[in-house]
ZANULUM-5802 format. One record per residue (C-alpha): y, x, z; residue in one letter. Coordinates in Angstrom, 1 decimal, always signed. Layout:
residues N
c2/c1/c3/res
Y/X/Z/A;
...
end
This chain:
residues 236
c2/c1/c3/res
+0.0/+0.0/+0.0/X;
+2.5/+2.5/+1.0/X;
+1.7/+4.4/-2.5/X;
+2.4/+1.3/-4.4/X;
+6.1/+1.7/-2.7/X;
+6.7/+4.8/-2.8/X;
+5.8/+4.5/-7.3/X;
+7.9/+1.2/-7.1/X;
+10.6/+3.3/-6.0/X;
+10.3/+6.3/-8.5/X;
+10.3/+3.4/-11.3/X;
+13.3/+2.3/-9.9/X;
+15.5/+5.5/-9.6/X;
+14.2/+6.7/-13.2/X;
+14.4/+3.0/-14.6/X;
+17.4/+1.6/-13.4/X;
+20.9/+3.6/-14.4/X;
+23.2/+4.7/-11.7/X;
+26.6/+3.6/-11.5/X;
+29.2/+6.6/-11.6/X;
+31.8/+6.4/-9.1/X;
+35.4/+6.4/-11.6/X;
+37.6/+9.8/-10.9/X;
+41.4/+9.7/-11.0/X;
+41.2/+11.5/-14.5/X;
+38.4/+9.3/-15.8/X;
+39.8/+7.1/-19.2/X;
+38.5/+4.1/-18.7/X;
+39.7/+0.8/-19.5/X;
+39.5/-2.2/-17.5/X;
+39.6/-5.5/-18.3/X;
+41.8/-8.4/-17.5/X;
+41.0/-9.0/-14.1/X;
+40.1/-5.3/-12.8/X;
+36.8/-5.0/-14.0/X;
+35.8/-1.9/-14.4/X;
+32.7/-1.4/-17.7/X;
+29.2/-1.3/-16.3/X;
+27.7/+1.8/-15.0/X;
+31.3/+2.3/-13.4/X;
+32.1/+1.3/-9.6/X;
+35.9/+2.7/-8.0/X;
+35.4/+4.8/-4.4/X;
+36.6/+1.7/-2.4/X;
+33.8/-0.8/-4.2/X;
+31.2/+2.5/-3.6/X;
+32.3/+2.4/+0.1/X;
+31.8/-1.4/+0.6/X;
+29.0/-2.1/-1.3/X;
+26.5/-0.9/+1.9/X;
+26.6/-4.3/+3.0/X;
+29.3/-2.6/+6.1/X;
+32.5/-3.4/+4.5/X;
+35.0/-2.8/+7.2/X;
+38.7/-4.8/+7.2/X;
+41.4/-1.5/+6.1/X;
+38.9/-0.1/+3.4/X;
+39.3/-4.0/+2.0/X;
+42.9/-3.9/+2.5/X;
+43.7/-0.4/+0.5/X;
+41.5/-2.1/-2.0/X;
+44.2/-4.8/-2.5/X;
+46.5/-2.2/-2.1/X;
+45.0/-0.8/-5.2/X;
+44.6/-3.7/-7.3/X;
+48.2/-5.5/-6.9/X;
+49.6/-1.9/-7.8/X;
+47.6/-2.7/-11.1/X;
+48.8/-6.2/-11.5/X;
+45.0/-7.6/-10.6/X;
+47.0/-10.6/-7.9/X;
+44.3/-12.7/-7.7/X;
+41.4/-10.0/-6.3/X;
+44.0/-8.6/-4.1/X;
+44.3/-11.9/-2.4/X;
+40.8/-12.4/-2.4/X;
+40.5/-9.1/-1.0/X;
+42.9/-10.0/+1.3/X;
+41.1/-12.8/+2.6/X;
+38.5/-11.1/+3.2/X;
+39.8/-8.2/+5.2/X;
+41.5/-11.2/+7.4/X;
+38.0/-13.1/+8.4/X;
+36.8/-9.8/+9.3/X;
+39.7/-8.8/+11.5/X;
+42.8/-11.2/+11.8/X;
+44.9/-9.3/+14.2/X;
+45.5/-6.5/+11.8/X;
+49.6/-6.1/+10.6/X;
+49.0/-4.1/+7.5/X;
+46.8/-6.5/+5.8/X;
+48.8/-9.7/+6.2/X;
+51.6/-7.3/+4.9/X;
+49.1/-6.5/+2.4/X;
+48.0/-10.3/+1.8/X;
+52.0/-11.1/+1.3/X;
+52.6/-8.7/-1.2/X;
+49.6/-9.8/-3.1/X;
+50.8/-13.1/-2.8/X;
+54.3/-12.5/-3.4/X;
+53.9/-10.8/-6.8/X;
+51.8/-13.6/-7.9/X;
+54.5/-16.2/-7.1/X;
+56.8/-14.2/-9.4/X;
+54.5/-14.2/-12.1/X;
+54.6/-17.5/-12.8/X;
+56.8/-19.6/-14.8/X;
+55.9/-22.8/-12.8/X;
+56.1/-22.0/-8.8/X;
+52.9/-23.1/-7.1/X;
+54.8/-25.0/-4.0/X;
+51.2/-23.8/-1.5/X;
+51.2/-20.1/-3.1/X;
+55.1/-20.3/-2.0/X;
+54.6/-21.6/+1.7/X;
+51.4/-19.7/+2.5/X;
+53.6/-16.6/+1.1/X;
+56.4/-17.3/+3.3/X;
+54.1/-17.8/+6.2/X;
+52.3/-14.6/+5.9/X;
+56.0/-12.5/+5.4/X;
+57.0/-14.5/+8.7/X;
+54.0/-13.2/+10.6/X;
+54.8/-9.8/+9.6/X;
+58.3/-10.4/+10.1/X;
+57.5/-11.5/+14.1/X;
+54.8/-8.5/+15.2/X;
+52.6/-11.8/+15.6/X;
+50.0/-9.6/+14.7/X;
+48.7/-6.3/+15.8/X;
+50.0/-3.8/+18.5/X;
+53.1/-5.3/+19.4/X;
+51.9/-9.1/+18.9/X;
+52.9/-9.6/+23.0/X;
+56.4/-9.5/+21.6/X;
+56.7/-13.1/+20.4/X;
+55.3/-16.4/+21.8/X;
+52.4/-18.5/+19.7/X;
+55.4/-20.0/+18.6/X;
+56.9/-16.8/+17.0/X;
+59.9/-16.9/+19.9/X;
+60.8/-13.6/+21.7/X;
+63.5/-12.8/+24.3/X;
+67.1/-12.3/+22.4/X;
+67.5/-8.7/+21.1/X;
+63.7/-8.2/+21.4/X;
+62.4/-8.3/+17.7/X;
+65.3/-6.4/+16.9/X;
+65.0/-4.0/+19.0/X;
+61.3/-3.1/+17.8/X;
+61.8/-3.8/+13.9/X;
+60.5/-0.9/+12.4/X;
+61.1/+0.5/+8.7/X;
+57.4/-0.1/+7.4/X;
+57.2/-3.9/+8.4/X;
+60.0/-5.7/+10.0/X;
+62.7/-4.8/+8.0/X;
+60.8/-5.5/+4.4/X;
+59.2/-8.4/+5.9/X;
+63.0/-9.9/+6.7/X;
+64.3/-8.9/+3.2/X;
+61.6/-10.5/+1.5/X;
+61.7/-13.6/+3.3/X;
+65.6/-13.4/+2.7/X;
+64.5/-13.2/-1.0/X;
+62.4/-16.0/-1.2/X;
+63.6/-18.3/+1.0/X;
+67.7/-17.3/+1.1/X;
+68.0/-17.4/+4.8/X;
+65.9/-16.0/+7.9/X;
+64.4/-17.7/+10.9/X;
+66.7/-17.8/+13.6/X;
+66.0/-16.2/+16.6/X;
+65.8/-19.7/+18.8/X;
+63.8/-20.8/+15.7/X;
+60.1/-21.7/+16.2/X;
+57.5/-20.8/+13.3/X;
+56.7/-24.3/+12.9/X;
+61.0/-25.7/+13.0/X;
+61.5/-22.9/+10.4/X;
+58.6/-23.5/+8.2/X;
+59.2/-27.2/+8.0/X;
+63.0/-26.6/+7.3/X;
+61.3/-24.7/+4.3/X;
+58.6/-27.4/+3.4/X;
+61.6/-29.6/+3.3/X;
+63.3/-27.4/+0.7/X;
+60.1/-26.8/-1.2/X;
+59.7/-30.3/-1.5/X;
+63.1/-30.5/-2.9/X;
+63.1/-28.1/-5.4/X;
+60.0/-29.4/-6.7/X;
+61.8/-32.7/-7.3/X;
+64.8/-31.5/-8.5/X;
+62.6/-29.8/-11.6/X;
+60.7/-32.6/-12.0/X;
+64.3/-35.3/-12.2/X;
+65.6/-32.4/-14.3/X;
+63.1/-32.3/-17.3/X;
+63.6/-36.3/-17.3/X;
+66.8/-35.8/-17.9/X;
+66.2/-33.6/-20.8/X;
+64.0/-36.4/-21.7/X;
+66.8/-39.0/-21.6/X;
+69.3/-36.7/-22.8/X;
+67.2/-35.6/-26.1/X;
+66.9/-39.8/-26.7/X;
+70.2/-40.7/-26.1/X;
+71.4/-39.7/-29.4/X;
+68.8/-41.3/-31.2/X;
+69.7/-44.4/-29.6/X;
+73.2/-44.2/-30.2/X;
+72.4/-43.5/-34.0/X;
+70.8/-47.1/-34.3/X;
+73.8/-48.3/-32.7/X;
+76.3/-46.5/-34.9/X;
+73.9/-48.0/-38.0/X;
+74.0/-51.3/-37.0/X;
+77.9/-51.3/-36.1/X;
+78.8/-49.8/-39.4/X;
+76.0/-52.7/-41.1/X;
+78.1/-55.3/-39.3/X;
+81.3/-53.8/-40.3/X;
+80.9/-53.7/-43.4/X;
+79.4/-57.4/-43.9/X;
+82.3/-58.1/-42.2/X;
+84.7/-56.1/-44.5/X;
+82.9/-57.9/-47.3/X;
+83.5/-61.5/-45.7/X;
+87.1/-60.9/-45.6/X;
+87.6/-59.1/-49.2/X;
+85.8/-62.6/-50.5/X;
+88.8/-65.2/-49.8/X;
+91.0/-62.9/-51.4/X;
+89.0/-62.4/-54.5/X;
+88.8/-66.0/-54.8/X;
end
């Protein structure tokens, strides 16, 4: 039995190709979504595929691919890293970004990508996460003077001018997560709206005229059966 293994396993190693781990100065091309051909596996998918993937190896891996425009497996990635360990700052920084560059792909705004992208900045913003997550309440509140005082340069700070960005204001420091995000919902809601009354509009607007052509056509038709009414006594 254990010979039949042990030539089950040689078939396998001479049988089944291995994949080559891609180099820095390797050309190869990958496809639309980050694919890399077959036979070919980067350093971060070599280190994960053992089956002990562990949370920051996934989040350089995003890293990686929203550097190279692949949005939708950094978020994935993202997600990942997050079931595995939630209370990590870097990868909801990570998981924004992703998330964030998405958003500004696209020509119509998904309203959910836009909260849960706010949301995630916001988190990042309040050190609810990671060393310093004491700082704040569950409600994102902190003692005046006390987020400022700890905002550092590698999260804080961006995580403020990118909510500034999408949003156009920042929390307030009496603010609550959940006051804030509804005040945000709120103008979601109403930009949404205001899209959808403004392509009726073009709707009605590119009609009008065609309305006010059969209008102008039947005036002038009227006009001139009138003109012809009155020439008639006068020709008599």
């Amino acid at each position: 039995m254990r010979f039949i293994q042990l030539l089950v396993l040689i078939l396998l190693v001479v049988l089944v190709p291995a994949q080559r781990v891609l180099a820095d100065d390797d050309e190869v091309s990958e496809d639309a979504s980050g694919n890399l051909p077959t036979g070919y596996v980067r350093s971060g998918n070599a280190l994960n595929s053992g089956g002990h993937t562990e949370a920051d190896s996934l989040s350089l891996q995003a890293e990686y691919a929203t550097q190279h425009g692949y949005y939708d497996q950094a978020i994935n990635l993202c997600q990942q890293a997050i079931k595995k360990d939630d209370d990590d700052s870097d990868i909801h920084l990570a998981y924004a970004d992703a998330m964030e560059h998405k958003l500004r792909r696209q020509k119509d705004k998904d309203p959910n990508l836009y909260m849960a992208t706010v949301r995630e900045w916001l988190i990042v913003l309040r050190n609810e996460k990671g060393d310093e997550r004491g700082l704040t309440s569950k409600n994102g509140l902190a003692l005046p003077g006390m987020q400022h005082l700890y905002a550092d340069e590698e999260r804080s700070i961006p995580a403020l001018h990118h909510i500034v960005s999408l949003v156009g204001y920042p929390p307030k420091m009496t603010e609550s997560d959940q006051k804030y995000m509804h005040k945000v919902a709120k103008q979601c809601e109403n930009m949404v709206k205001g899209r959808v009354v403004q392509k009726a509009s073009v709707v009605d607007a590119s009609s009008q005229p065609i309305a006010n052509d059969r209008m102008d056509s039947k005036n002038r038709s009227s006009g001139q059966a009138g003109a012809a009414q009155s020439k008639s006594p006068a020709s008599i």
